[in-house]
C-alpha positions as CSV (number, residue, x, y, z in Angstrom):
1,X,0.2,-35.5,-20.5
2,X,2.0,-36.8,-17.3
3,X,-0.1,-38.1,-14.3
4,X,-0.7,-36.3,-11.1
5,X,-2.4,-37.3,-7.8
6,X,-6.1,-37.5,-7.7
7,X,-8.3,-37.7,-4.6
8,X,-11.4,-40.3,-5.7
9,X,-14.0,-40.4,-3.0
10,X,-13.0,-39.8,0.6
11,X,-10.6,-42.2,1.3
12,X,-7.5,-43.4,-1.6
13,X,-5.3,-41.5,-3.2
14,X,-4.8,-42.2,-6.6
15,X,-3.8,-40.6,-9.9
16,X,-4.8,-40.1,-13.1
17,X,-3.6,-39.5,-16.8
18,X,-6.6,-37.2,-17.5
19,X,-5.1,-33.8,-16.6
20,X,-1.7,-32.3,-14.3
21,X,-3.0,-30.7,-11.2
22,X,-1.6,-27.1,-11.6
23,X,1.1,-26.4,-9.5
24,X,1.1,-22.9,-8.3
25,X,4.6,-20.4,-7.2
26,X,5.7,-20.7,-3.7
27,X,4.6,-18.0,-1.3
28,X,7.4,-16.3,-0.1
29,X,7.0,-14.8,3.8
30,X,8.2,-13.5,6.7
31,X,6.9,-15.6,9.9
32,X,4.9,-11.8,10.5
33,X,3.6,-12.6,7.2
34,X,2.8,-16.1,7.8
35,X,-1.3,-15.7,8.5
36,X,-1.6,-13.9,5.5
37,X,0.4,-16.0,3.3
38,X,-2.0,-19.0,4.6
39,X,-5.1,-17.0,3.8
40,X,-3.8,-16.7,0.4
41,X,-3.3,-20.3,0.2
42,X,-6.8,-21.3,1.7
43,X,-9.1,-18.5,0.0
44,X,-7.2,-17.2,-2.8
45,X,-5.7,-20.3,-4.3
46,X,-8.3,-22.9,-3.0
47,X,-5.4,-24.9,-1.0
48,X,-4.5,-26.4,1.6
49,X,-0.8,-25.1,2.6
50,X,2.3,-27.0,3.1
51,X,4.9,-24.6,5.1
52,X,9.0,-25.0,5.0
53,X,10.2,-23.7,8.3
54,X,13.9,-24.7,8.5
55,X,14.0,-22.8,11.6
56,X,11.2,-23.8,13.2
57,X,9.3,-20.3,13.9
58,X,5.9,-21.2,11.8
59,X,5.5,-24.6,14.2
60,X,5.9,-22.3,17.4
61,X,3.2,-19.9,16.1
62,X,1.0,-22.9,15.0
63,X,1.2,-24.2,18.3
64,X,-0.4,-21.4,19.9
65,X,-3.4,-21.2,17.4
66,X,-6.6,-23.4,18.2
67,X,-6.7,-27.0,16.8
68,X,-4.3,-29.8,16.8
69,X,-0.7,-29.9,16.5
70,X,0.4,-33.5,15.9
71,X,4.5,-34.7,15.3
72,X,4.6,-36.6,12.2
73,X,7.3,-38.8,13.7
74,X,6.1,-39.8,16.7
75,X,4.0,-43.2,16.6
76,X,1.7,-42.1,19.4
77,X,0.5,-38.8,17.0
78,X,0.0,-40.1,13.8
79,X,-1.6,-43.7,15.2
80,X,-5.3,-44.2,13.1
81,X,-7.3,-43.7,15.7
82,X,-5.7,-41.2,17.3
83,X,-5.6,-39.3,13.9
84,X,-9.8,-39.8,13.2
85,X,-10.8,-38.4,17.1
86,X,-8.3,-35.2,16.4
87,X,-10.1,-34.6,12.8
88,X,-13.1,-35.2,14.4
89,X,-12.6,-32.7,16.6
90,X,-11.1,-30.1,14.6
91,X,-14.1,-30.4,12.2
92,X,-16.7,-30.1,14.7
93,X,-15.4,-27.2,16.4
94,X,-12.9,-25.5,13.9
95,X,-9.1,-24.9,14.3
96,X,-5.7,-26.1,12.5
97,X,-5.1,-29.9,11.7
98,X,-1.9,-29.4,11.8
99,X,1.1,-32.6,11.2
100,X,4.4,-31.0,12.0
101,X,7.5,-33.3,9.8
102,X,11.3,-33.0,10.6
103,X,11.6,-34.3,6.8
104,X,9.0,-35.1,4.1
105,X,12.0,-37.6,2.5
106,X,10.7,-40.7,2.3
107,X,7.2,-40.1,3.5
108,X,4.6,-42.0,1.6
109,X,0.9,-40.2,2.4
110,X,-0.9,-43.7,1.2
111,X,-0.1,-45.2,4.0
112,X,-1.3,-42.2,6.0
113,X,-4.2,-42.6,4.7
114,X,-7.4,-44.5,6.0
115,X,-10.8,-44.5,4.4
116,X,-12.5,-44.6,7.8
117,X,-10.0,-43.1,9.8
118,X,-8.2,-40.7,7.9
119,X,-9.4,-40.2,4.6
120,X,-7.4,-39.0,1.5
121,X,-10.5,-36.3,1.1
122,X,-8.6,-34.3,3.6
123,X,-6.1,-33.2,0.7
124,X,-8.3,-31.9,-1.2
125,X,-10.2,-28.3,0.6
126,X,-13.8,-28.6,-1.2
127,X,-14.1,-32.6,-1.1
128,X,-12.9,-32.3,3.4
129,X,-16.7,-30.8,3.8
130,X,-18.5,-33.5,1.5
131,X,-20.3,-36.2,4.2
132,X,-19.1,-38.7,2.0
133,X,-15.5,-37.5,3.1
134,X,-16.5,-37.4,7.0
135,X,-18.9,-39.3,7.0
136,X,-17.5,-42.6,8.2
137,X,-15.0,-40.8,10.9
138,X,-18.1,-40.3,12.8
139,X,-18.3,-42.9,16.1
140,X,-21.8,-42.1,17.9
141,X,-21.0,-44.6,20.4
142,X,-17.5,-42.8,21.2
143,X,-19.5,-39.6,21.9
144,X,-19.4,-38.2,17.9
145,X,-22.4,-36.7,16.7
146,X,-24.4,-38.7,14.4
147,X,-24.1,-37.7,10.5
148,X,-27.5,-36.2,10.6
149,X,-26.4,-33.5,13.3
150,X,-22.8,-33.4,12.2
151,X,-22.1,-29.7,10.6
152,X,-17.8,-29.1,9.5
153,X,-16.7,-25.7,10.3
154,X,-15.4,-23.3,7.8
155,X,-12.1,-22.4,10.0
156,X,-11.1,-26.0,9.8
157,X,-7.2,-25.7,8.1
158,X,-5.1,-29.1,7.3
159,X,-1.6,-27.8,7.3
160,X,1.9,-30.0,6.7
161,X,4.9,-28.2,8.1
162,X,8.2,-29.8,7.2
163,X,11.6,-28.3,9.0
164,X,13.8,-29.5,5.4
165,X,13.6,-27.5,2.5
166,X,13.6,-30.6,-0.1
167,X,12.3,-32.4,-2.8
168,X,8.4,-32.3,-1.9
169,X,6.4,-35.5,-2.5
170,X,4.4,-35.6,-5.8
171,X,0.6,-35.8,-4.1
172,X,2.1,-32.1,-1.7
173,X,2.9,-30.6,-4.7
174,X,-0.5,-31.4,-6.6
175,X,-2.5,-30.6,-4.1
176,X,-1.0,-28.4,-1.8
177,X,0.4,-24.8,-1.9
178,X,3.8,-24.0,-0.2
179,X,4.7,-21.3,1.8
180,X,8.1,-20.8,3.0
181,X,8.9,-18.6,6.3
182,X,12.4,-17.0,5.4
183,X,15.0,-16.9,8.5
184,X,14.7,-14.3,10.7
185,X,18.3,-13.4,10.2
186,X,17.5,-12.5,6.7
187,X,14.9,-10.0,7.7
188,X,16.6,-7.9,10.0
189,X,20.5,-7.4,10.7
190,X,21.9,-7.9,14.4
191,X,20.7,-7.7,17.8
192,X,19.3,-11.2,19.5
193,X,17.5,-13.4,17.0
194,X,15.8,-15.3,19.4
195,X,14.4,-12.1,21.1
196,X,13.5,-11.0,17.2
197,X,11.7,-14.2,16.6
198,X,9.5,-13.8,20.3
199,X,9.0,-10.5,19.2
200,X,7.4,-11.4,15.6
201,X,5.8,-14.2,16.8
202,X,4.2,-11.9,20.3
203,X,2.7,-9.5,17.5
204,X,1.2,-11.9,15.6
205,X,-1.2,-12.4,18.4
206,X,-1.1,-8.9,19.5
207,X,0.8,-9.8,22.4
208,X,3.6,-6.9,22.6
209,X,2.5,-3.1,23.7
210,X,0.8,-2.4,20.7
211,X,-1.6,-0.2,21.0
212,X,-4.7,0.0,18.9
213,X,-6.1,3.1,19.6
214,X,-9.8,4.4,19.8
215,X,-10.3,7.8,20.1
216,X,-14.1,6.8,20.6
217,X,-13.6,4.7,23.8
218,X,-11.7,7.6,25.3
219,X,-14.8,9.8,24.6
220,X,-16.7,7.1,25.9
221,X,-15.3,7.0,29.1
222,X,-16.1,10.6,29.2
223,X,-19.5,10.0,28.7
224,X,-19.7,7.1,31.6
225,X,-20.9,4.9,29.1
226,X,-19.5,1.4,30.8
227,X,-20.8,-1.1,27.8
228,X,-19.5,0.8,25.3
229,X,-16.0,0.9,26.3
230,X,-16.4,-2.3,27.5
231,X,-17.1,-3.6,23.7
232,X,-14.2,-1.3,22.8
233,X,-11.8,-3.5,25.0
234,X,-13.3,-7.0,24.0
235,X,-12.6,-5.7,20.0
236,X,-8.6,-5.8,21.1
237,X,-8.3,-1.7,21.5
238,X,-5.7,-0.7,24.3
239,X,-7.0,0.5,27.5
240,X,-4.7,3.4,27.3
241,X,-6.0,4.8,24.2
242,X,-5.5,8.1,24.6
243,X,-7.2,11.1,22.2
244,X,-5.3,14.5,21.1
245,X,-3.8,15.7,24.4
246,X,-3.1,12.4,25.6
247,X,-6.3,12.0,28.0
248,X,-6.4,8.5,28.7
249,X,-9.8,6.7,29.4
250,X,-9.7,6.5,32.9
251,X,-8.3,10.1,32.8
252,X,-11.7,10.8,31.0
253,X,-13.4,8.6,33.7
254,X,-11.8,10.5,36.9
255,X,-12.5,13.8,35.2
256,X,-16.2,12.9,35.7
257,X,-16.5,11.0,38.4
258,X,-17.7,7.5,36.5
259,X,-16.5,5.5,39.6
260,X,-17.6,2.4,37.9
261,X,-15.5,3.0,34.8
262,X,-12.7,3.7,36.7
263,X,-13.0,0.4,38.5
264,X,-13.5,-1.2,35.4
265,X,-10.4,0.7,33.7
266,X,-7.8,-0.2,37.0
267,X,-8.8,-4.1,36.2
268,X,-8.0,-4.0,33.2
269,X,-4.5,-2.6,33.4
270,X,-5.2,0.8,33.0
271,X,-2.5,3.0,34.7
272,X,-3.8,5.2,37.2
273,X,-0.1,7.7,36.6
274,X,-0.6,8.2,33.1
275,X,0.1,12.0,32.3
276,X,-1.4,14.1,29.5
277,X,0.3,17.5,27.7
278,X,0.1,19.0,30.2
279,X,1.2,16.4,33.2
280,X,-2.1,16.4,34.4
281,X,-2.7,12.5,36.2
282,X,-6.8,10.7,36.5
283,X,-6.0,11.9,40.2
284,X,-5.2,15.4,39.7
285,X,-8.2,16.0,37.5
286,X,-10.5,14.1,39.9
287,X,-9.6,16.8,42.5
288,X,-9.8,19.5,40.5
289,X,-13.3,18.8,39.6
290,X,-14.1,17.5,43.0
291,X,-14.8,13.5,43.1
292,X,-13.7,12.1,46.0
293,X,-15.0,8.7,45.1
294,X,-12.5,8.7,42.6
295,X,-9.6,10.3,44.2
296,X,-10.1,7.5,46.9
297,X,-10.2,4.6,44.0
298,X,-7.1,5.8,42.5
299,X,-4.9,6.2,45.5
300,X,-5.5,3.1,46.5
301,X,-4.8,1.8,43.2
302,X,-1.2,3.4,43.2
303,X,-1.8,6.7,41.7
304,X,0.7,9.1,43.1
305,X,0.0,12.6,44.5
306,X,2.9,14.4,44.1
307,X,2.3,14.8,40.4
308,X,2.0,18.6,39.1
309,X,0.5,20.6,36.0
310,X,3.4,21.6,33.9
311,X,1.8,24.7,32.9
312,X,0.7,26.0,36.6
313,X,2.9,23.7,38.9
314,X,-0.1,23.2,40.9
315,X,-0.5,19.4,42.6
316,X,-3.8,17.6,43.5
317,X,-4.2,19.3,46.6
318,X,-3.5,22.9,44.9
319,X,-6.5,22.7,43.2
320,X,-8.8,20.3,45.3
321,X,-12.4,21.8,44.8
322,X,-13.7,21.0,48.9
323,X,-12.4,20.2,52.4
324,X,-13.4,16.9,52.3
325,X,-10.6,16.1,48.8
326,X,-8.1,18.4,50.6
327,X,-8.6,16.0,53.9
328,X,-8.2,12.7,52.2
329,X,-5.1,13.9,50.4
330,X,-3.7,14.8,54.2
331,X,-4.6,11.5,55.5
332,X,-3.0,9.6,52.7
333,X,0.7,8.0,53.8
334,X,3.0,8.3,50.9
335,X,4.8,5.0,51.7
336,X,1.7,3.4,50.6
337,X,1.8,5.0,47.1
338,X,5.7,3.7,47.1
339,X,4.4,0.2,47.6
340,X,1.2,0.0,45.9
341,X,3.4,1.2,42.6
342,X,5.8,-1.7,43.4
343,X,2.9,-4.1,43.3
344,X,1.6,-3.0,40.1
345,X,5.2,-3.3,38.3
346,X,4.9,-7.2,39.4
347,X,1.6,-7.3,38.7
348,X,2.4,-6.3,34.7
349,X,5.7,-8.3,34.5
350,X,3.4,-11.1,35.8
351,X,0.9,-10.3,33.0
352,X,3.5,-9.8,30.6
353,X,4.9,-13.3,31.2
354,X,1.5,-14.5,30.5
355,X,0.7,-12.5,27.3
356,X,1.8,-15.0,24.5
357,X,-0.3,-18.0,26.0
358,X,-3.0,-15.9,26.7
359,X,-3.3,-13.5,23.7
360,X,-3.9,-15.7,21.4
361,X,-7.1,-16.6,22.5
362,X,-8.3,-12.8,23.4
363,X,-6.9,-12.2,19.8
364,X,-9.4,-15.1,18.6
365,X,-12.3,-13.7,20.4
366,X,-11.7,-10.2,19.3
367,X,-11.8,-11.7,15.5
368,X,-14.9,-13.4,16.6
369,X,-16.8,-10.0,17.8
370,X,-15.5,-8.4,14.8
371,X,-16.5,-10.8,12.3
372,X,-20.5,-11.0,13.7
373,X,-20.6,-7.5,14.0
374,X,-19.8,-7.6,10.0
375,X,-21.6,-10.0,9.6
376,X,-24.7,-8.5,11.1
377,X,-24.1,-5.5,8.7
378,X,-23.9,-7.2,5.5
379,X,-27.1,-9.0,6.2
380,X,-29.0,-5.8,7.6
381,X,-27.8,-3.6,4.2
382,X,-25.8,-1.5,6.6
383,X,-23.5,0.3,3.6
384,X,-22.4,3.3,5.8
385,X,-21.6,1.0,8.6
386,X,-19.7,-2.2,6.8
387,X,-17.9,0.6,4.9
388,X,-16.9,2.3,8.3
389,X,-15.8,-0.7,10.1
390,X,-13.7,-2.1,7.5
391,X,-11.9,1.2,6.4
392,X,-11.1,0.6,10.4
393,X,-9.9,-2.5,10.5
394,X,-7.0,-1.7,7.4
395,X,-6.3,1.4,9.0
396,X,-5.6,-0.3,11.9
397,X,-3.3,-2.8,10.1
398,X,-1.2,0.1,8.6
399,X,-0.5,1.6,11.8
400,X,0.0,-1.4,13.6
401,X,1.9,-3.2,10.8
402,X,-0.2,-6.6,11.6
403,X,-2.1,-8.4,9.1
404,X,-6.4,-6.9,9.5
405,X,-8.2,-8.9,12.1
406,X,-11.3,-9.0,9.6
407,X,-11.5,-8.8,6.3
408,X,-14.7,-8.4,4.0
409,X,-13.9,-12.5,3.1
410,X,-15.2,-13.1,6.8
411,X,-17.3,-16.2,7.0
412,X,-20.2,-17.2,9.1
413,X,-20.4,-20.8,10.0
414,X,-22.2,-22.1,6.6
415,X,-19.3,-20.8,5.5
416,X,-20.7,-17.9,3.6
417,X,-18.9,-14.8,3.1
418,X,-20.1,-11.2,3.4
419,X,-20.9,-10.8,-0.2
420,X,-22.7,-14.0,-0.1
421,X,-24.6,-13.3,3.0
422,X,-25.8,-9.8,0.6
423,X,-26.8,-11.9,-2.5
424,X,-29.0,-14.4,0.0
425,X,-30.7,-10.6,1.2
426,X,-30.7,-9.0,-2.1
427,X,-28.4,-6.1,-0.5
428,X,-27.5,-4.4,-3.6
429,X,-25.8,-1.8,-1.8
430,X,-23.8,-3.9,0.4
431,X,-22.9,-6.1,-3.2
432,X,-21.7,-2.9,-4.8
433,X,-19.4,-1.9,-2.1
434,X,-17.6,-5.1,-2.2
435,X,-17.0,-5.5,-5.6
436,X,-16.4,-1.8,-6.5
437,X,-14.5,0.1,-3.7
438,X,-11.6,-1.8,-3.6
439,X,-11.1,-0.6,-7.0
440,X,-10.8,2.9,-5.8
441,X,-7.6,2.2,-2.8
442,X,-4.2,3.1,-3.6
443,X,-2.4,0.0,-4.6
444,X,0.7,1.4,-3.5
445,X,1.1,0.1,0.1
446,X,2.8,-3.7,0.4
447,X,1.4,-7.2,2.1
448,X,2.7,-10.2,3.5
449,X,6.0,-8.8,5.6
450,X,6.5,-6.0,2.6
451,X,6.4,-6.9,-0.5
452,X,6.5,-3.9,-2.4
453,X,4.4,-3.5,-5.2
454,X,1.6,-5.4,-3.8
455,X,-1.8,-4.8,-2.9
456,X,-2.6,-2.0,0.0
457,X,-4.5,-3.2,3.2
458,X,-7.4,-1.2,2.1
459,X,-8.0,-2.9,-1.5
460,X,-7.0,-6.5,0.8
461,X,-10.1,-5.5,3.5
462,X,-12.5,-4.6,0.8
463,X,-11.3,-6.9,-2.4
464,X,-14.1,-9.4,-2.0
465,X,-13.8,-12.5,-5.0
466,X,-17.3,-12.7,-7.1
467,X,-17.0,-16.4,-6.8
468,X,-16.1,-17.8,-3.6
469,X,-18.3,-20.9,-2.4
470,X,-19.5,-21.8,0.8
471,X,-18.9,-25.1,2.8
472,X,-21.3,-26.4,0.4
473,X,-19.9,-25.0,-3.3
474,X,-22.6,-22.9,-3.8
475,X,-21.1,-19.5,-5.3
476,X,-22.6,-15.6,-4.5
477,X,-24.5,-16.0,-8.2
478,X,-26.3,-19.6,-7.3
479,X,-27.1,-18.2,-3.7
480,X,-28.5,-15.1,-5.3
481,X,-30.3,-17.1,-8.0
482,X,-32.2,-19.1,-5.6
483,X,-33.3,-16.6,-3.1
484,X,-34.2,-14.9,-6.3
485,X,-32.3,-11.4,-5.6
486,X,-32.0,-9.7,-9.0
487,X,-30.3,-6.7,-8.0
488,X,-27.8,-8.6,-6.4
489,X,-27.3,-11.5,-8.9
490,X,-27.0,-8.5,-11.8
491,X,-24.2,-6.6,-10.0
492,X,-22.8,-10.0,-9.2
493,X,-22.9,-11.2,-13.3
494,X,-21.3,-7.6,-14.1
495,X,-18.4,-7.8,-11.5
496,X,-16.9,-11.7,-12.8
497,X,-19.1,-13.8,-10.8
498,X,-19.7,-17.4,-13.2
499,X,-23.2,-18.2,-13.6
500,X,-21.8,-22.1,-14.4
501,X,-20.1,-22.7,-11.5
502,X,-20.7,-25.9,-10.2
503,X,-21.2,-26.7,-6.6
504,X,-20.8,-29.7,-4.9
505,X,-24.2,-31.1,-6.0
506,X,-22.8,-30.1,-9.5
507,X,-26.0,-27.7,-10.3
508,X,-24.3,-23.7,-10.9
509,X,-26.5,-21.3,-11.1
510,X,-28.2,-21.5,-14.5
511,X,-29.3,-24.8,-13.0
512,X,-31.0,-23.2,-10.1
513,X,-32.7,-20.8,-12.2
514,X,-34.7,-23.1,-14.2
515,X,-38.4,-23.6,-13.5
516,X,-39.7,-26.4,-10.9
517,X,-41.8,-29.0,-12.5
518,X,-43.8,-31.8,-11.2
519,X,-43.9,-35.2,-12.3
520,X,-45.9,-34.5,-15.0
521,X,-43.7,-31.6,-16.1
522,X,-45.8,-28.8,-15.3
523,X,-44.6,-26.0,-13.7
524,X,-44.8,-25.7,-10.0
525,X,-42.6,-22.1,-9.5
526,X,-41.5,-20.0,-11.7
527,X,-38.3,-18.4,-11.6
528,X,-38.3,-16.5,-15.1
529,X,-38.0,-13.2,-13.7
530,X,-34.5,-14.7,-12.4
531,X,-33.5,-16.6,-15.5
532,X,-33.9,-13.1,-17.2
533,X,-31.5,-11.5,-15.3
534,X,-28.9,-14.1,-16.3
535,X,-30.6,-14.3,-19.9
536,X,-29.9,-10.8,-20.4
537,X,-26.8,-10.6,-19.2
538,X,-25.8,-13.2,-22.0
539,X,-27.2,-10.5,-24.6
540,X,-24.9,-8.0,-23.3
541,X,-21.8,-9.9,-23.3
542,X,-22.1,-12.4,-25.6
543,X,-22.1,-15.4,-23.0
544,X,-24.0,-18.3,-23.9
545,X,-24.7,-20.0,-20.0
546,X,-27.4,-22.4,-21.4
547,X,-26.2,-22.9,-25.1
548,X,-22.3,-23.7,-24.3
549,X,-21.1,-26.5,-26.6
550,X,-19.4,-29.5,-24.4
551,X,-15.8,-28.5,-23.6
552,X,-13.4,-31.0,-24.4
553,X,-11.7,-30.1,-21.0
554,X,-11.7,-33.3,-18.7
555,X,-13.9,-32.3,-15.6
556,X,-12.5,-32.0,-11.4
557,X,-13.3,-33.3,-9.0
558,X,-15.3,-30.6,-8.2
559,X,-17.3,-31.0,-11.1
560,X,-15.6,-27.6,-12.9
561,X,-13.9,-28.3,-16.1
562,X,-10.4,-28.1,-15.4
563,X,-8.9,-25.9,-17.6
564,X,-11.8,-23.3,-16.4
565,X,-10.7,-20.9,-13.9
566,X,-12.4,-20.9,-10.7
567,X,-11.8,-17.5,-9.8
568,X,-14.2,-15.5,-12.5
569,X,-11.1,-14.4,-14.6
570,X,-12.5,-15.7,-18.1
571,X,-15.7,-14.4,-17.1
572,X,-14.4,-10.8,-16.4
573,X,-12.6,-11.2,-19.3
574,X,-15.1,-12.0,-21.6
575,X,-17.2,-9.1,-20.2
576,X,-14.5,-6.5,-20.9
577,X,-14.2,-7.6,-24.7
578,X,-17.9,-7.4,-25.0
579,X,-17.4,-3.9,-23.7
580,X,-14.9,-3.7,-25.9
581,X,-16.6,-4.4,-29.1
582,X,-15.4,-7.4,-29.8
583,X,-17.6,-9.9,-29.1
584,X,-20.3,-11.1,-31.0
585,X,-19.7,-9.1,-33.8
586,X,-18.3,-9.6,-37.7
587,X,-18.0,-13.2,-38.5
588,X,-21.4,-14.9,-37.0
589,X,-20.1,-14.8,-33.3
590,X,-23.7,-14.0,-31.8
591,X,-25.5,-16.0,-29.8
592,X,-29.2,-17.2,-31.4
593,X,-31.1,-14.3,-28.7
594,X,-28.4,-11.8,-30.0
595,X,-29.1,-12.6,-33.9
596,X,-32.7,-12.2,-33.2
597,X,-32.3,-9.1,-31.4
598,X,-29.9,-7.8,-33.8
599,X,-32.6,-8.4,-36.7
600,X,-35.1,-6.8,-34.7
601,X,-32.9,-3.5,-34.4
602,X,-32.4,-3.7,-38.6
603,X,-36.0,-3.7,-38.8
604,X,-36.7,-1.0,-36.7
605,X,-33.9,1.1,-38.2
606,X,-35.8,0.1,-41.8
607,X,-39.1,1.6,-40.7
């Protein structure tokens, strides 16, 4: 078999005969589909991504995101030590290490390479979080922390951009997936392409009026609960979510005098001439239920007077519960209105000119808020809640058309993922909903810029994969195995999840389920009860976890054989023969357990 790059260590790049490195298909995308098509890379097929972007739109999105954007051929960027401080950096605190080329032609990546500046260990995404990969970038006397306090972050992302669509080098193609953004010319016919690309690229951060509605802050405004819409707003929904008959939130607000809220609302952006059905304003309905304190904030914040029901034709001051709301509204100069109004329309061009350097980051904290809060649910058991706040968040993408802002393959900073976090708890429920519901959604919607046929947002939020590791390659089955959660580690073994994955200390999780000895080999814990959940699992199916002859397979880097899939597909399969009937069965197949359970059966049957 031909050679193929190898990473050895945490610094050289070499190769060897052993095995080819699989090369996966190209991932075909929009620059709207872009973030997805990198999550797919990253968490689906273990990689890190290498984008074509002849035109240039995927290096102006990366640009915005948190990280480093370096230019792979200026000397300044890509000098040694220049290269270790920015890893550094984007280890410690998360974000895109990103190295943008005009041309991969002739680019050698050994003599990018450093072992104590910028090790080859970067190529490979498991083997980037081992200490012996970032271990010797660390410079405590430069201000680094010292190894011992030094903790990666899962949202670290290497990425290679090259603007030529050529002949990729040999160690990109082994170890990289590529993605390749499709001109924006292709995806939609006339009009301004530049203003199609700013467009894309604005809603990719949430940037352009797109509003994310939530019927629940507007009732919230109602109620004068200030926190609550505040949390509303910080989770990225539009302050001029507006309910049934178009009652805004600081319609709701005026409506009930919440001065507060209203005050709140105006500094946000809300506008204070928003009409509903029936063209009722925030001011009108503050006079007609009689709050002067919010008549006065409002026409000072622009609102205009003049405004009638469309029903009754009756204005502000037609329906003005008391003297004192009729006497404010005759005091009040109209040329003020005229020119507070003007003031607001600079104000929101102002903000508007703002939005695409500044939404990125309220998008990112909005993720950030979303992802504790489902975080905090998986790890309480709250089924009814996680299930609520996910069906949310791919309703949300199919109305807005945006890729979900959280998924259930959220990760907390161990890098652990929801289903995980409910294998560490022994949250059964929470377990169940991740690897069942999924398998309920309509398949019929499309992903990544519309592709049809593809997965629909709701099977992408819910789809959670049985065997993803954390930072440290421990899988949901080893994590449940050592905190001893049976109900979790069953569901787990029946849903795909591989009870011999290795981790990066090459122990899976029949490892961890053996008993703890001392030096004299008695035994110090017991974890039987465990090591019968997987035991009997093995009856069922037909696996054999601790009887499985050597494979000839040569093993990875990551201490998985490499013709094993790392994803649990030979496990599900081998689970759906067994159901099937097939397994085990004529011809000896039977593990030595499932002979002597077979023989016990035959006996019984005899007496």
């Amino acid at each position: 078999m031909g050679s193929a790059a190898s990473v050895q260590g945490g610094g050289t790049l070499t190769t060897t005969p052993h095995y080819e490195q699989e090369r996966l298909p190209t991932i075909e995308c929009t620059l709207k589909g872009l973030p997805g098509a990198i999550e797919e890379s990253i968490y689906v097929r273990d990689r890190w991504p290498v984008i074509i972007d002849p035109e240039g739109q995927a290096t102006r999105y990366l640009r915005y995101q948190r990280g480093a954007l370096l230019l792979g051929d200026n000397r300044d960027d890509m000098e040694k030590d220049n290269l270790r401080a920015r890893l550094v950096a984007c280890l410690m605190h998360g974000g895109n290490f990103c190295v943008v080329f005009q041309s991969l032609a002739g680019v050698h990546f050994e003599d990018l390479f450093d072992e104590d500046r910028f090790p080859a260990g970067v190529l490979d995404r498991r083997r980037v979080f081992l200490e012996e990969t970032w271990g010797k970038l660390l410079r405590p006397d430069k201000g680094d922390p010292t190894p011992d306090l030094f903790l990666p972050r899962d949202d670290f992302t290497f990425i290679v951009v090259t603007g030529k669509e050529e002949a990729l080098p040999e160690e990109v193609l082994a170890w990289m997936t590529t993605i390749r953004v499709g001109d924006v010319e292709q995806q939609a016919e006339g009009g301004d392409k530049d203003a199609k690309v700013d467009q894309e690229l604005a809603g990719l951060f949430g940037a352009p009026e797109v509003k994310r509605i939530s019927k629940a802050m507007v009732e919230a405004a109602f109620d004068g609960e200030l926190d609550e819409v505040k949390n509303w707003l910080d989770k990225g929904f539009h302050v001029e979510s507006a309910d049934g008959r178009g009652h805004t939130s600081i319609s709701e607000a005026a409506a009930q005098g919440h001065d507060d809220l209203i005050r709140l609302l105006l500094a946000e952006g809300a506008n204070p001439n928003a009409l509903n059905d029936s063209g009722r304003s925030a001011l009108w309905r503050s006079c007609y239920n009689g709050h002067a304190g919010a008549l006065k904030l409002l026409l000072e914040a622009g609102a205009d007077p003049s405004f009638r029901d469309k029903v009754s034709h009756e204005g502000p001051y037609d329906v003005a519960k008391t003297d004192e709301i009729r006497g404010i509204l005759d005091a009040w100069d109209p040329e003020v209105t005229t020119r507070l109004c003007e003031e607001r329309k600079k104000q929101m061009r102002a903000r508007a000119e703002e939005r695409l350097t500044t939404a990125a980051e309220r998008d990112h904290l909005a993720r950030t808020i979303i992802q504790d809060e489902l975080i905090d649910k998986a790890v309480a058991g709250d089924v009814p809640g996680l299930k609520e706040q996910l069906t949310e968040l791919a309703d949300d993408a199919e109305m807005t058309g945006q890729r979900p802002r959280a998924t259930c393959e959220v990760r907390d900073p161990r890098g652990m993922t929801l289903l995980s976090l409910a294998a560490q708890h022994d949250r059964s429920g929470v377990v169940e909903l991740l690897l069942t519901h999924w398998k309920t959604c309509d398949d019929s919607s499309s992903t990544f810029g519309g592709t049809p046929g593809t997965l629909s947002w709701q099977c992408r939020v819910f789809r959670a994969n049985p065997n993803s590791r954390d930072l440290k390659g421990w899988n949901p089955a080893a994590i449940a195995v050592f905190h001893e959660s049976k109900a979790a580690l069953k569901l787990l073994l029946e849903h795909g999840a591989d009870p011999h994955l290795k981790s990066s200390y090459n122990k899976s999780a029949w490892d961890m389920a053996q008993d703890d000895l001392d030096a004299a080999g008695k035994v110090v814990r017991s974890r039987e009860e465990i090591r019968g959940v997987i035991n009997q699992w093995e009856l069922d199916t037909g696996q054999q976890v601790h009887l499985q002859p050597p494979r000839n397979d040569p093993i990875g880097a990551d201490g998985v054989p490499v013709g094993q899939p790392k994803d649990g597909t030979a496990t599900m399969l081998a689970i759906e023969v067994a159901k099937g009937g097939k397994t085990a069965g004529k011809g000896g197949g039977k593990s030595k357990s499932g002979v002597k359970k077979a023989a016990a059966n035959k006996k019984k049957k005899g007496q």
